[in-house]
C-alpha positions in Angstrom: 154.2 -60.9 21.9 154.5 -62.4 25.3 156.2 -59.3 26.4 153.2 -57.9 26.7 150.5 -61.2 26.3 151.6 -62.5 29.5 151.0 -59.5 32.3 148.0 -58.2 30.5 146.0 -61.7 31.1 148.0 -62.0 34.8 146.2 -58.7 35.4 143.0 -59.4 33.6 143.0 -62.4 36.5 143.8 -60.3 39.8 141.5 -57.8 38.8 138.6 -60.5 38.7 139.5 -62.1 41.8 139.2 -58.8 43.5 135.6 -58.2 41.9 135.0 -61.0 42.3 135.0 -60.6 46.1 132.0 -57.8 45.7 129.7 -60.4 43.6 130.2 -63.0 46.0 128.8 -60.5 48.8 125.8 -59.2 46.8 124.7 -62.9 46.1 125.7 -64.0 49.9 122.8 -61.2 51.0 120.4 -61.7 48.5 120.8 -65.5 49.8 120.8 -64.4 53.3 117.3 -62.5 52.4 115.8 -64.8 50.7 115.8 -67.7 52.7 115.1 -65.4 55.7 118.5 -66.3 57.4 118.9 -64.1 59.4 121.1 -65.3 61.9 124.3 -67.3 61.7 126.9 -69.4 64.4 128.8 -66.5 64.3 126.9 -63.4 64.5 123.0 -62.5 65.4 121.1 -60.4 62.7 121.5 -57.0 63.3 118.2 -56.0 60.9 116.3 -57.7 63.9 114.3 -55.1 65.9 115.7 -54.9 69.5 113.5 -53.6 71.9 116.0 -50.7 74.0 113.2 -49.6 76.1 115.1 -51.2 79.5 118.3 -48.6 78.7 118.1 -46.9 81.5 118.5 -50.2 83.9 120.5 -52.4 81.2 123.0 -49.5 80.2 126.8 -49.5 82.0 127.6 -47.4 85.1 129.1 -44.9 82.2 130.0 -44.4 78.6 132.2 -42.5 77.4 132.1 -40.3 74.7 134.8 -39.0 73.0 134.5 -36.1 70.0 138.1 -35.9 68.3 138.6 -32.2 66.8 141.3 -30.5 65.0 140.1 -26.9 63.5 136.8 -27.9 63.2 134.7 -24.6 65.1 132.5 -24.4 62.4 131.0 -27.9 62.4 131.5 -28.6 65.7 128.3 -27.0 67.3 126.0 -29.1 65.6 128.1 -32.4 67.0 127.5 -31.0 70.5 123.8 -29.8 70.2 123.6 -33.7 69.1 124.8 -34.5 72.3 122.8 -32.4 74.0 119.6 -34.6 72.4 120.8 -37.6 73.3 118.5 -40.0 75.1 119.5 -41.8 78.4 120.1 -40.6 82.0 122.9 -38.0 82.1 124.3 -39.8 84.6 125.5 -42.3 82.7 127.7 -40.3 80.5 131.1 -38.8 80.2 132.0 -36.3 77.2 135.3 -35.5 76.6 135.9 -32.7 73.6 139.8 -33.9 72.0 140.3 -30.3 71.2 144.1 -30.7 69.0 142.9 -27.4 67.1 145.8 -24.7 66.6 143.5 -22.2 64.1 141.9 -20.2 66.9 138.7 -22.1 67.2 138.9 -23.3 70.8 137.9 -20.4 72.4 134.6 -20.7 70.7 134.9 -24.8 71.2 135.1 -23.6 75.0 131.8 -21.6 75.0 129.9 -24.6 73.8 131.2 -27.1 76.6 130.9 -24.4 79.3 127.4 -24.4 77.9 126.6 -27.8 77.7 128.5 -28.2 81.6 125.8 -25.4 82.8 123.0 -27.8 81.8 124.4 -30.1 84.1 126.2 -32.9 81.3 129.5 -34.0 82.6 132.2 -32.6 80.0 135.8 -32.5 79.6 137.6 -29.7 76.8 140.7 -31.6 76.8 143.7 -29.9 75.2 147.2 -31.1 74.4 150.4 -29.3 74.1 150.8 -31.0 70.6 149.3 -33.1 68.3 151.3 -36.1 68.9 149.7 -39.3 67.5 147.4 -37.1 66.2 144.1 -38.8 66.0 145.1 -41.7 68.2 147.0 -40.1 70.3 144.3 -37.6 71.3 141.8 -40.9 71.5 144.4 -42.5 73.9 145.3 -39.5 75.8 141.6 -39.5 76.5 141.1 -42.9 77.8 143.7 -42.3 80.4 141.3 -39.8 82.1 138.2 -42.5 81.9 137.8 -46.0 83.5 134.2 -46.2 81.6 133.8 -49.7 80.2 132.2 -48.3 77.1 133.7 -45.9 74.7 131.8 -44.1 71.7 133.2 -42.0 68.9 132.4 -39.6 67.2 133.8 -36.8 64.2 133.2 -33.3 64.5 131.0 -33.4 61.1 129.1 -36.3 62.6 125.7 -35.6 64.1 124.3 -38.3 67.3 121.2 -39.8 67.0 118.8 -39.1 69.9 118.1 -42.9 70.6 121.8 -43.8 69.1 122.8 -45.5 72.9 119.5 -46.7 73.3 119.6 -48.4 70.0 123.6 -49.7 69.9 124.0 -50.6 73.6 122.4 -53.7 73.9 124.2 -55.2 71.2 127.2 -55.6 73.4 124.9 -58.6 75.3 127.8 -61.0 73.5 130.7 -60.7 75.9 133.3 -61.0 73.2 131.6 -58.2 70.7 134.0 -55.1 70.6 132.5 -52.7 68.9 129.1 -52.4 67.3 129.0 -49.8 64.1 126.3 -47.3 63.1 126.0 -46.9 59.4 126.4 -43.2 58.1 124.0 -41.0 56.2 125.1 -37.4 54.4 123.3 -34.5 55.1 124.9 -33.5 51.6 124.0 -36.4 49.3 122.5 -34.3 47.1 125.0 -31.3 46.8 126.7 -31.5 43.7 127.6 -34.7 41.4 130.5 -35.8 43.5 128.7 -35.9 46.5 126.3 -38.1 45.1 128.7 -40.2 43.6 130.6 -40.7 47.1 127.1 -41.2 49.0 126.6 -44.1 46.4 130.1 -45.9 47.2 129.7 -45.4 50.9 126.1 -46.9 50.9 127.2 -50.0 48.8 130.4 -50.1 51.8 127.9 -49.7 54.6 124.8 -51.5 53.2 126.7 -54.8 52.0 129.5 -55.2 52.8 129.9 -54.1 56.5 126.0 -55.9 56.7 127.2 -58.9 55.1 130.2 -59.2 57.1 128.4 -58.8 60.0 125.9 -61.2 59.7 128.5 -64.0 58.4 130.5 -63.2 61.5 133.8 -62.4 59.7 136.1 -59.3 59.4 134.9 -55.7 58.7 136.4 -52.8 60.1 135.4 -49.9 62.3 135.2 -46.8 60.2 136.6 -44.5 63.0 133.3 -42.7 64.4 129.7 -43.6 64.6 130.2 -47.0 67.1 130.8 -47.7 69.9 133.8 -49.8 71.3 133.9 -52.4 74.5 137.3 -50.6 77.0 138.4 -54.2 77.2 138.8 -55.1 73.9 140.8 -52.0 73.1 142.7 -52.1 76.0 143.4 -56.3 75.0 144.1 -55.4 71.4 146.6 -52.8 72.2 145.5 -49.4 72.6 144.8 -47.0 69.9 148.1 -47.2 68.1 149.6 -44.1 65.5 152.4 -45.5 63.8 149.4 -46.2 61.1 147.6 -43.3 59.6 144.1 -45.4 59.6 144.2 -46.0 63.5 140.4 -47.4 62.9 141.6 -50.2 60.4 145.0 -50.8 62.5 143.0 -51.1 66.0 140.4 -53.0 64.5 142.4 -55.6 62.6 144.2 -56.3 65.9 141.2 -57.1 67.8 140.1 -59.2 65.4 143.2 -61.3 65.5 142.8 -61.3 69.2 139.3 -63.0 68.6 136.9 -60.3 68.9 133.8 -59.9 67.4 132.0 -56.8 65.6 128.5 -56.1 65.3 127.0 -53.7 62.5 123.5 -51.7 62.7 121.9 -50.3 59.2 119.1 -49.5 60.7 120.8 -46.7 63.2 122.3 -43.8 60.7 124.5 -41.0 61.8 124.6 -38.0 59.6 127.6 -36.6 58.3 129.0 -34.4 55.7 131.1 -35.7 52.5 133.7 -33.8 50.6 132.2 -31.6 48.0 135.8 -30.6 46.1 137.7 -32.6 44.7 141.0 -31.5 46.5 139.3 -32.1 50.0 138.6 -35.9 48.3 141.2 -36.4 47.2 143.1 -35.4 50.7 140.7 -38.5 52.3 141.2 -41.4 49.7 144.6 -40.9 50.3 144.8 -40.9 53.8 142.0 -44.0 54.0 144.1 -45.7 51.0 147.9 -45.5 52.0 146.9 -45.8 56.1 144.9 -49.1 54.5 147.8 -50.8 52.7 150.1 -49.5 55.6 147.8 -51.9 58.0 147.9 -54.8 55.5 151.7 -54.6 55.2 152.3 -54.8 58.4 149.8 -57.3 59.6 150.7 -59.3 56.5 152.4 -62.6 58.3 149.4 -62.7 60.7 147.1 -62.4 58.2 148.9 -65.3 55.9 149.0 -67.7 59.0 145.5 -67.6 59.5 143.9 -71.0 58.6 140.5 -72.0 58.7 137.7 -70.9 56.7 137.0 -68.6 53.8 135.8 -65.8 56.0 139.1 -65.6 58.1 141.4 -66.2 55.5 141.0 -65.6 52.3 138.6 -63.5 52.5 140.8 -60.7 55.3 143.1 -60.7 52.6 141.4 -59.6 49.8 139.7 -57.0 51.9 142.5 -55.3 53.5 144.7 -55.6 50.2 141.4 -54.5 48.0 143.2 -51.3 47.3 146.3 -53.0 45.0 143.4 -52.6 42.4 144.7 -49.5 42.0 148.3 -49.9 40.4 146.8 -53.1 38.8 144.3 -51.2 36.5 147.0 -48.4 35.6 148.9 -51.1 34.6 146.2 -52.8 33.0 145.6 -49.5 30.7 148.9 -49.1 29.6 149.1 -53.4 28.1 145.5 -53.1 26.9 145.5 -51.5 23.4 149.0 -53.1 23.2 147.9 -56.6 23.8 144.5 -56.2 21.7 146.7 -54.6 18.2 148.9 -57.1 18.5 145.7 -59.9 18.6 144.2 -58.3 15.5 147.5 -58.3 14.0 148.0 -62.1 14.6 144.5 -62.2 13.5 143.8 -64.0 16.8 140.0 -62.9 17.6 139.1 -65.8 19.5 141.8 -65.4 22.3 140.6 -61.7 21.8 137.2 -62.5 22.3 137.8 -64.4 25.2 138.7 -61.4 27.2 135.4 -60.4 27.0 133.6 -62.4 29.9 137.2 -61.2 32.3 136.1 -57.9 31.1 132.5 -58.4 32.0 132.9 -60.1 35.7 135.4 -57.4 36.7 133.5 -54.6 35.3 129.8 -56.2 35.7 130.8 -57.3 39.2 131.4 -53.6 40.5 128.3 -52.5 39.0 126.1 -55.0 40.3 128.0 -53.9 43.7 126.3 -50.6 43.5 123.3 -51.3 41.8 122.1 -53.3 44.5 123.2 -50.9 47.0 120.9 -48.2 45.9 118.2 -50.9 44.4 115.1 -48.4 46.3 116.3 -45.6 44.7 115.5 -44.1 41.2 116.5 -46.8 38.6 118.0 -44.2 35.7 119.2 -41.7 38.2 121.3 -44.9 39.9 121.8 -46.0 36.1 123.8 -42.6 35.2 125.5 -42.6 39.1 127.1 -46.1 38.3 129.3 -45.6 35.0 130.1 -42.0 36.7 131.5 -43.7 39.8 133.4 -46.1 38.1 135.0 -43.4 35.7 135.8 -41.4 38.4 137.5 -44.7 40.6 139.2 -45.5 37.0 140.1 -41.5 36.8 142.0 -41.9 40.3 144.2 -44.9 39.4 147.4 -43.0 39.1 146.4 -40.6 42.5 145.3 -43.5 44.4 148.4 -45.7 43.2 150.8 -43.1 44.7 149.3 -43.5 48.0 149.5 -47.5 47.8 153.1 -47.4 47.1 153.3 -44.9 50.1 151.4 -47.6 52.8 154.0 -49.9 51.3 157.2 -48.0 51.8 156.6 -46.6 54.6 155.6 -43.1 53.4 152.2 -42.3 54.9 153.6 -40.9 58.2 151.2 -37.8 58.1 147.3 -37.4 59.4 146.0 -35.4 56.7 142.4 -34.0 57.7 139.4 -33.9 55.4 138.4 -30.4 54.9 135.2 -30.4 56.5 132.5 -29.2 53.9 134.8 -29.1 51.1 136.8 -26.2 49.8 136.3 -23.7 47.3 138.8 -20.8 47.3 138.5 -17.6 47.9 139.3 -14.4 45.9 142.9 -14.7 46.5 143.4 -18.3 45.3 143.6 -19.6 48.6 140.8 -22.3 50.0 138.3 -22.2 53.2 136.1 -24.2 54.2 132.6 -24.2 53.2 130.2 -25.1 55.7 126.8 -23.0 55.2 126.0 -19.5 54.0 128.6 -17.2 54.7 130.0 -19.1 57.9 133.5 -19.9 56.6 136.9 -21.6 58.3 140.3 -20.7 57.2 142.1 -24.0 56.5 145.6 -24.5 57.2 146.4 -26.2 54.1 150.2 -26.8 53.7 152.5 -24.6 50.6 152.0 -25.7 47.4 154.7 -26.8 46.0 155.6 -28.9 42.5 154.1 -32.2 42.2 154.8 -34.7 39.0 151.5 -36.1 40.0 149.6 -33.8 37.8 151.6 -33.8 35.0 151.5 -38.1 35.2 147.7 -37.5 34.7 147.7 -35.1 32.2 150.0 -37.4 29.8 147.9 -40.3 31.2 144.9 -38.9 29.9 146.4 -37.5 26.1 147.6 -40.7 26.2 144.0 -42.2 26.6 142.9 -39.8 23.8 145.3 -41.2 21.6 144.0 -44.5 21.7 140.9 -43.4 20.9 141.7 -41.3 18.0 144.5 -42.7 16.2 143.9 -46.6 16.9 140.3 -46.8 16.3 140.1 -50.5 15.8 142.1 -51.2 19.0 139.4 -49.0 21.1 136.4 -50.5 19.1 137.5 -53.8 21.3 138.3 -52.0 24.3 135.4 -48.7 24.1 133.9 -48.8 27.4 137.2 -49.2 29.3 139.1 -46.8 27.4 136.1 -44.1 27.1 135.3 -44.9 30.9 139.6 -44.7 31.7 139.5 -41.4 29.5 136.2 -39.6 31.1 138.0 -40.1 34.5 141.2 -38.6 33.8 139.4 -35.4 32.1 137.6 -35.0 34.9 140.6 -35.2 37.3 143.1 -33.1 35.6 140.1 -30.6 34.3 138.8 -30.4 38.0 141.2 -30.6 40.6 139.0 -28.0 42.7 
């Protein structure tokens, strides 16, 4: 009995310290809101209306901004007729295009920077010989051309705001803030059901989190584009760095522990465009998953040392290890009908009952998460979103737990880039990307080959069914965990397009 009694409550535990981390956020804002405290020791309020109307006197000698692309010609014209709109003496900035692209799509890359030059903006096309570093390698190569004492970022799906430098630019009146971040919007929320399902985690990620972080002064990361970054800060915290796949996480955990601070804006939104197929998702949690735990790993003695308070300590932890969730809860679905038939067959109901409330706050702590995220949107549209992300996050246990154990070991060694407008595939089998209409971008999507993966999830989920169908008093107990375990798999291993 303890074979099995044992783990399943150490994991009923660690599961519920890790929501608990999101409740304690949602209750931290709503307190913040409240009682109109706005500001803290650590960080000013960044819902407080600036007024940016001096720019043009208070803004740096330059900016620089820097637009990363690897085989992205499709998008990539709306990123620089964005630049085109932005507001602020020309003067001011630099653009460098980070072309890495190796699909063709530079010559027509080319024709929209020669464009953008004969209007009189100063911009680089900036090539490479190879992608070495890949993302970070391309950002640092970059710098190296540019003493600017500002540097701003930007993905090729991402679109500027006109006033985005007006708006972000005096943030940086704190000498020690390094980088200020620009929440994100999705031009294609509203696309298909997984769209609208990743639109509702990012908001929560955004809106609470990164807000909450902010205005308690503590850790949050820089989510690789839409900010802006101070040169000295990344120049004292290192450099962009790519022995980690997640050079955003890696760069900004090291400034951090170099005693910088970050500044958040939710008010300033940068549009973008999410994943709408399932492979092309599945491509980014892996990459932002294994390049996560990779950072954790090996920041893991600094990150034990620090002493202090909650919000650099224990806090940092459970935010850059937030991902272990993963394995825990595949785990945790193996014990669980286990541990409950053998409670009913010692005729134990009250230990069995008592599960109930860790059930609850780990559960009821993720919904409240989200629920308060989209809290001015439609109640029963964000009633059916809710128990759909959460199947689908319970769905991706065994994918996302691959790429945990590949940050720890060592094995996420390879930039894998987000299909940009997701993937469908064409009448041969093979995928493109999808961007609008009939404009279309040949991916170049490595050999498939034979992965256990699949298989893993497909006995995973018969073996979900089983519980359900031939242990019906087990799953009475467990129902919304198993149903919600078992709705996930189907829809991974019947959708993997």
């Amino acid at each position: 009995m303890l074979l099995f009694e044992i783990p399943y409550l150490v994991l009923l535990v660690l599961i519920s310290i890790y929501g608990a981390q999101r409740a304690i956020l949602v209750f931290e804002l709503a307190i913040r809101t409240r009682l109109g405290r706005h500001r803290s020791s650590a960080a000013p309020d960044n819902s407080e209306p600036l007024n940016p109307t001096d720019f043009d006197q208070t803004a740096p000698a330059q900016i620089l901004i820097q637009l990363p692309v690897y085989n992205d010609g499709a998008v990539f014209p709306r990123l620089l007729q964005s630049v085109a709109e932005i507001e602020g003496p020309r003067d001011r900035f630099e653009i460098q295009v980070l072309d890495d692209s190796d699909d063709g799509s530079s010559q027509t890359i080319s024709s929209g920077v020669e464009e953008l030059r004969s209007r009189g903006f100063a911009i680089e096309h900036i090539q490479r010989v190879d992608r070495t570093g890949f993302k970070a390698g391309a950002l640092a190569a970059g710098l190296l051309r540019s003493d600017a004492p500002f540097v701003a970022l930007f993905d090729s799906d991402f679109r500027i705001p006109s006033d985005f430098f007006r708006q972000l630019i005096p943030e940086f009146r704190g000498e020690r803030v390094a980088f200020v971040q620009a929440r994100w919007g999705f031009a294609n929320a509203d696309e298909n059901f997984l769209t609208r399902i990743q639109s509702l985690m990012l908001d929560a990620h955004f809106s609470i989190e990164h807000r909450v972080r902010s205005l308690g002064g503590r850790f949050f990361n820089f989510n690789g584009t839409a900010g802006i970054w101070r040169r000295k800060a990344i120049d004292d915290a290192g450099g962009w760095r790519s022995d980690s796949i997640t050079e955003d996480l890696d760069l900004s955990l090291r400034a951090w522990l170099a005693g910088w601070e970050f500044r958040y804006r939710d008010d300033v939104v940068a549009e973008s465009d999410l994943p709408t197929g399932m492979r092309a998702y599945r491509t980014q949690q892996n990459r932002w998953i294994s390049g996560s735990i990779q950072v954790a790993t090996t920041n893991l003695t600094k990150i034990l040392s620090l002493s202090g308070s909650y919000g650099r300590g224990l806090d940092l932890l459970l935010g850059v290890t937030g991902n272990l969730c993963y394995p825990l809860i595949v785990l945790l679905a193996f014990l669980l009908p286990h541990a409950i038939a053998i409670r009913l067959a010692e005729r134990d109901r009250l230990l069995l009952y008592a599960d109930v409330p860790f059930f609850l706050f780990a559960t009821g702590s993720v919904a409240l998460f989200y629920w308060c995220a989209r809290r001015d949107r439609s109640a029963w549209a964000t009633l059916v979103q809710i128990p759909a992300l959460m199947a689908l996050g319970l769905g991706m246990t065994l994918h996302n737990s691959r790429a945990v154990f590949r940050g720890v070991t060592g094995g996420a060694t390879v930039f894998e880039r987000t299909p940009k407008g997701g993937s469908v595939p064409d009448s041969r089998g093979r995928e493109n990307d999808v961007i609008s209409g009939d404009v279309q971008t040949r991916l170049k999507l490595p050999k498939r080959r034979f992965e256990v993966l699949p298989w893993l999830e497909c006995a995973m989920f018969a073996y979900l069914c089983s519980i359900g169908l031939y242990r019906a008093e087990v799953a009475l107990f467990s129902l919304p965990l198993v149903g919600l375990l078992t709705v996930g798999y189907g829809v991974v291993v019947f959708h993997r397009r």
